[in-house]
Residue, then its C-alpha position, 0 to 999 in steps of 0.5 A: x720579796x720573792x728572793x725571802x720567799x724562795x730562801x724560806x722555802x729552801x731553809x724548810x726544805x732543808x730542815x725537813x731533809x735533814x731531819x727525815x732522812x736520818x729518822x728514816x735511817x735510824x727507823x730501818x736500822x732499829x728494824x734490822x737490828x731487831x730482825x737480822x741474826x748478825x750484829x750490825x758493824x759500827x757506822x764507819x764500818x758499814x760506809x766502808x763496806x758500801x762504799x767497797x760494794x760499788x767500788x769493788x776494787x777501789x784502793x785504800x787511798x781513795x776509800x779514805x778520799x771518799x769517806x773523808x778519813x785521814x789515810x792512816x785511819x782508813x788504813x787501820x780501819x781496813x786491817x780490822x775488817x779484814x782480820x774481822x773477815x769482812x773485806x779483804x784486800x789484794x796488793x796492787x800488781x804494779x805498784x806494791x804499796x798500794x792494796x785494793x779492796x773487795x767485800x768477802x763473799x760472806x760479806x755480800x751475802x749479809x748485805x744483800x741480806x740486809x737490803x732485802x730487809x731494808x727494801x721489804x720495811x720500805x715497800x711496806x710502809x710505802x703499800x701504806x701511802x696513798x699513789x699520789x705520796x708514792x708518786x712524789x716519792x719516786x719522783x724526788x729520788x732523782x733529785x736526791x740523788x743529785x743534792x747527794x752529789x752536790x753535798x759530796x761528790x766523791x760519795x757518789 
């Protein structure tokens, strides 16, 4: 009985992440959508620009890895933004078929940005929570990040 009890458990545990953390998501981009004075870049393009933010320098091949693209449309992708000036790319020293990626300057700036606007929406709705909700809240990041890992571990 335990066993049900606990697979329940983790079924609407599940079914609650996964419907809150996409509305959370979708809340903070309306947000940003609204506030921001640059239009936001495609999904597939703001993944990659996160994900060459933390990994600067990271290569294409491994950037298609790690957002589980085809190499060839990682490739395409990373031409479009750098014509768009969002990202640019430095041949590899050693091995010239290989490119490495870093954001522009400009680039940074705007996602820096935008996180600020994303952490000032957060930090007013969680000024709106009592201490006992912000606790749990801190407290499961943790674990979040965790499960994050779990799910992919090549994201993170």
């Amino acid at each position: 009985m335990a066993d049900s009890s606990e697979g329940a458990d983790l079924r609407e545990t599940a079914s609650g992440l996964i419907r809150v953390l996409p509305a959370l998501n979708r809340s903070l981009d309306r947000r940003a959508d609204r506030d921001f004075p640059f239009p936001k870049p495609p999904e597939v393009q703001m993944a990659m620009l996160s994900l060459v933010e933390a990994r600067e320098g990271i290569t294409v091949r491994a950037a298609a890895d790690a957002l589980l693209m085809r190499p060839s449309n990682a490739s395409t992708l990373v031409s479009q933004m750098v014509k768009g000036g969002l990202l640019r790319r430095e041949q590899d020293a050693l091995d010239k078929r290989v490119w490495h990626l870093y954001v522009t300057e400009e680039t940074r700036i705007r996602l820096r940005d935008v996180d600020g606007l994303y952490c000032g929406y957060v930090i007013a709705g969680l000024s709106a929570l009592d201490e006992d909700e912000r606790t749990a809240l801190a407290g499961a990041l943790p674990a979040l990040r965790s499960l994050a890992r779990h799910i992919h571990p090549n994201l993170h």
